[in-house]
N, C-alpha and C positions, 0 to 999 in steps of 0.2 A: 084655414082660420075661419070659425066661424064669424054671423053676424054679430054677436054679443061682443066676443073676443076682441072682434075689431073697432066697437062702439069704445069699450074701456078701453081702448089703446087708445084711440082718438082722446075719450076724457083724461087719460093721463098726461097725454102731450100737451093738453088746451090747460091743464094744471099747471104741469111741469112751465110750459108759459106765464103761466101767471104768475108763477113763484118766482123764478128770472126776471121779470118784468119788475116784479117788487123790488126785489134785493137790489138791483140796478138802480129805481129809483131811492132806495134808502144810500146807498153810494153817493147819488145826483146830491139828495141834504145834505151830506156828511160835507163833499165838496163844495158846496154853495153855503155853505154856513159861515155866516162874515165875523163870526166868533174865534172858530176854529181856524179861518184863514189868518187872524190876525195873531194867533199865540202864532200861528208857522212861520208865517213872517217876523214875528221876534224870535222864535228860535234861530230863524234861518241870521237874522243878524248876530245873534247871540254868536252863531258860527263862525262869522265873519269876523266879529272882534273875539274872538279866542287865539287867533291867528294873528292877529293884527295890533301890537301892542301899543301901536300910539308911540309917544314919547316915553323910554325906560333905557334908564342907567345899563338896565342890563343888558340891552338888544346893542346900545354904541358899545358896550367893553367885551361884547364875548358874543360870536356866532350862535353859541351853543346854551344862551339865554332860557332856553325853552325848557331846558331839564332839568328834572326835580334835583335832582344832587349838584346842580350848580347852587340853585338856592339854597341845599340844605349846608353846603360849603359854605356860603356867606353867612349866613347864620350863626354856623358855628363856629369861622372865626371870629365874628363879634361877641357872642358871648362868653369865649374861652377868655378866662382871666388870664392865662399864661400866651394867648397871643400877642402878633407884633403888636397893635393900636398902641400898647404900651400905656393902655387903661384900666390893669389889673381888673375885680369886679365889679367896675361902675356899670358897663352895659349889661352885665346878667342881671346885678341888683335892681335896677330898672326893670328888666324883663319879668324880675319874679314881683315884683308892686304890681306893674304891669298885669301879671295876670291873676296875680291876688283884687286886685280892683274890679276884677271882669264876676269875682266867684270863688274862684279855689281856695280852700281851704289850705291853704300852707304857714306854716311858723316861719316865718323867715329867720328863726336863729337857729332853725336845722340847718340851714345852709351857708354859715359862715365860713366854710372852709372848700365849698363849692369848689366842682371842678367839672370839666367836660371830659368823658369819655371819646374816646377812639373812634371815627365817624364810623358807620354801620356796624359796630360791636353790637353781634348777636341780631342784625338784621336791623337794629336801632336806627331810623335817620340821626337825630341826636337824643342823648343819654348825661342828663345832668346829676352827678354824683356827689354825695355830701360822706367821706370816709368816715367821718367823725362819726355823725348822726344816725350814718347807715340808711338815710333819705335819697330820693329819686325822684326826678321829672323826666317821663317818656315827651321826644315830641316826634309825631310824623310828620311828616313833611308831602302834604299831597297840591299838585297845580293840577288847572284843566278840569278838574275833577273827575279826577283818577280814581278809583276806586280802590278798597282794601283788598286783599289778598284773603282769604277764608281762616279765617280767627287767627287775623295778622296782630291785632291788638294784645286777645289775650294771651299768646302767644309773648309778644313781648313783655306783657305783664311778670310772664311765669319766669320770665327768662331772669329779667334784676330781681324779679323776689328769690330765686334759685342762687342770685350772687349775694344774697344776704340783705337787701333792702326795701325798705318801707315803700312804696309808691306813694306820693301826694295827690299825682296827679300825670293826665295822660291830656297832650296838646295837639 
């Protein structure tokens, strides 16, 4: 090896140091930044009550509290008019002011004859059905913050518009 050969090798290493050296202290900011520490710390609690429900109805009546189809179950038997409650559609008609109050564009005299579909028909968490009107409310049902499945929505879009119905709206 020449004496050139071995100068640039020396200035590459004494580079190669320096660049190591930076990036390590750009690391050192990233970790010392009391900015960044503190969203982690609210993430990191965030993590801890995700798990941690507090006080819920649902953690005393049922182990299995934590699944999305338990709650999509309660749900649905509250809004089915032909459940036991034995409230025909006072709780869905609530449900739909309910989320016509929030925005959605619905007639609620398309759905006087409402009914709830078959829990997961066609991958539906629940599927509000108006025969008459030929009307439809998608709702998913997502805790935790699950994320959707890859055009899990339009997907179900396609699927009541293929049973012959309008969609109002997707919850």
């Amino acid at each position: 090896m020449s004496e050139d050969d071995l100068q640039q090798a020396v200035k590459f290493l004494e580079y190669y140091q320096m660049f190591i050296n930076n990036q390590f202290s750009k690391i050192d900011n990233v970790i010392e930044n009391k900015v960044l520490q503190n969203i982690l710390e609210e993430y990191h609690e965030h993590q801890i009550r995700k798990f941690e429900p507090g006080f819920s109805l649902f953690s005393l009546i049922s182990d299995i509290y934590y699944r999305e189809n338990f709650h999509s179950d309660i749900i649905h038997a509250l809004l089915n008019p032909l459940e036991k409650h034995s409230e025909g559609p006072k709780f869905l008609n609530e449900f739909l002011l309910y989320i016509k109050s929030l925005g959605a564009n619905i007639n609620l005299s398309f759905y006087s004859h409402a009914e709830l579909a078959n829990r997961e028909l066609g991958k539906i968490d629940i599927l509000i059905l108006d025969n008459s009107s030929k009307r439809a409310i998608i709702i998913e049902n997502k805790i935790y913050g699950a994320p959707d499945m890859p055009k899990q929505l339009p997907r179900y879009f396609q699927y009541a518009t293929e049973m012959g119905y309008t969609i109002d709206a997707i919850i």
